[in-house]
C-alpha positions in Angstrom: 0.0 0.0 0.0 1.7 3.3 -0.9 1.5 6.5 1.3 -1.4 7.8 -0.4 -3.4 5.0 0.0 -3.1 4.3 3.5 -3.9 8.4 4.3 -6.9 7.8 2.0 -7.9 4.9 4.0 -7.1 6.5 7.5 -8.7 9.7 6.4 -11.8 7.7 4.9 -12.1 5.6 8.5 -11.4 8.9 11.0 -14.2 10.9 8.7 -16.8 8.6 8.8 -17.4 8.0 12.6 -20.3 9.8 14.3 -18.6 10.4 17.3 -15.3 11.6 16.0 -17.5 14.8 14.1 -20.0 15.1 16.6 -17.5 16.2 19.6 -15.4 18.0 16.3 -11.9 15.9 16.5 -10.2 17.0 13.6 -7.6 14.4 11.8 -3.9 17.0 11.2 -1.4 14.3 10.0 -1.0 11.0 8.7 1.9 8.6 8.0 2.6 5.1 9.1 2.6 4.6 12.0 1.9 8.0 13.6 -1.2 10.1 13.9 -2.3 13.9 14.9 -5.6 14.8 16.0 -7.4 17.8 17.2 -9.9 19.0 18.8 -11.3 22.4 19.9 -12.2 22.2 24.0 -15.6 22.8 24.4 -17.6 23.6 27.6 -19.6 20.7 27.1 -17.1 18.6 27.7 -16.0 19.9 31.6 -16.4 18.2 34.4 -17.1 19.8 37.8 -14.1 21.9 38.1 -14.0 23.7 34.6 -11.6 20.9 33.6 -11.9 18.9 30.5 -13.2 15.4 31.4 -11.0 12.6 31.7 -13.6 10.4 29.5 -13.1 13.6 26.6 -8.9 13.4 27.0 -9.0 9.6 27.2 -11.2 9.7 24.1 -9.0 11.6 22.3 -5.8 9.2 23.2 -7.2 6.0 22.2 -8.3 7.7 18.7 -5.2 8.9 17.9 -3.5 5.7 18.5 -6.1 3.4 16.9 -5.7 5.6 14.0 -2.1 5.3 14.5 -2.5 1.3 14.2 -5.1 1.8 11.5 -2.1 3.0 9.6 0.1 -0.2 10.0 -2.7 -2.5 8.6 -3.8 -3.6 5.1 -7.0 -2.6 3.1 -9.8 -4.9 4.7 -8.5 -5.0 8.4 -9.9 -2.8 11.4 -8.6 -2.3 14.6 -10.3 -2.3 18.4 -8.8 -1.2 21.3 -8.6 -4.2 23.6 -6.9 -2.4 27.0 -5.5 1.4 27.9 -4.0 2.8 30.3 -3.7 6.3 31.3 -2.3 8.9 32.8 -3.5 12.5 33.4 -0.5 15.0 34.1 -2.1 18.0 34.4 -5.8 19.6 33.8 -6.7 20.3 30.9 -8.0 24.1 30.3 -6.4 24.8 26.8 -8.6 25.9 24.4 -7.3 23.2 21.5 -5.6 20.0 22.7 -3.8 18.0 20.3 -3.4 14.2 20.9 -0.3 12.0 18.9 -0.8 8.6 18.2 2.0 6.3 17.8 2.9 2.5 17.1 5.7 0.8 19.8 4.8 -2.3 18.1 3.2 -3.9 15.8 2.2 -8.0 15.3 0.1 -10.0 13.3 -2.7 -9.2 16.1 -2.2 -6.8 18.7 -1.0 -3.6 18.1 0.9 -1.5 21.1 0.1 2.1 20.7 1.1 5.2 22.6 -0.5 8.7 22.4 0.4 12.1 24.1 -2.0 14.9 24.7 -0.7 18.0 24.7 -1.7 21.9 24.3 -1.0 24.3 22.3 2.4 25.3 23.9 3.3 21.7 23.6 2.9 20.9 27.4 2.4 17.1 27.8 -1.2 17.0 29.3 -1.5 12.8 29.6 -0.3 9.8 28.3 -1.6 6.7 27.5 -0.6 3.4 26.4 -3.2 0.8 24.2 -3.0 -2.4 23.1 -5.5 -2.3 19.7 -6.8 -5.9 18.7 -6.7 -6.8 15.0 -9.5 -7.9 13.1 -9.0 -9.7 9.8 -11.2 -9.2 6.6 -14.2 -11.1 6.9 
């Protein structure tokens, strides 16, 4: 699969999920292996102290590095996340956080992912690591 085909594959997959244009996450780079997301911080998405939810920020992570695994695959083949783990550094306030997906590893079923948030001075926000699961072509 060349480069342009797996961004047209990514890009086809991130665009055409509900969720991902319902809360506005915004898909800013693509290659293999490594994905950039975006999305504006909303009020809608604080929890009780003004901060952004951790469900919102966790969201974000895994859908950068699913993304990010997405990238590693072959037409026909979709990824779920199977476990995550993360961990929330610091509130987030900023008014656009960015999350980066990337692949540690990557097998014949499990993918291990990694994805930052940040803001928009580049302050690491949380980090979380995924397994993603791979399902074949049926």
């Amino acid at each position: 699969m060349t480069n342009e085909e797996m961004f047209k594959k990514v890009e086809k997959r991130f665009y055409s999920q509900d969720f991902l244009s319902f809360v506005g996450m915004k898909l800013e780079h693509i290659e293999r292996g490594k994905v950039i997301i975006s999305c504006e911080n909303k009020k809608e998405f604080s929890q009780y102290l003004g901060y952004m939810h951790g469900g919102m920020v966790a969201a974000l992570a895994d859908t950068a590095g699913r993304h990010a695994a997405a990238s590693m695959l072959e037409e026909g083949y979709k990824t779920v996340t199977s476990e995550l783990k993360i961990h929330y550094l610091k509130p987030v306030v900023a008014k656009k956080v960015i999350a980066v997906g990337e692949v540690l590893s990557a097998g014949k079923k499990l993918i291990i992912v990694e994805s930052v948030i940040k803001d928009e001075e580049d302050n690491m926000l949380a980090k979380m690591i995924a397994t993603m699961f791979v399902i074949d072509p049926s």
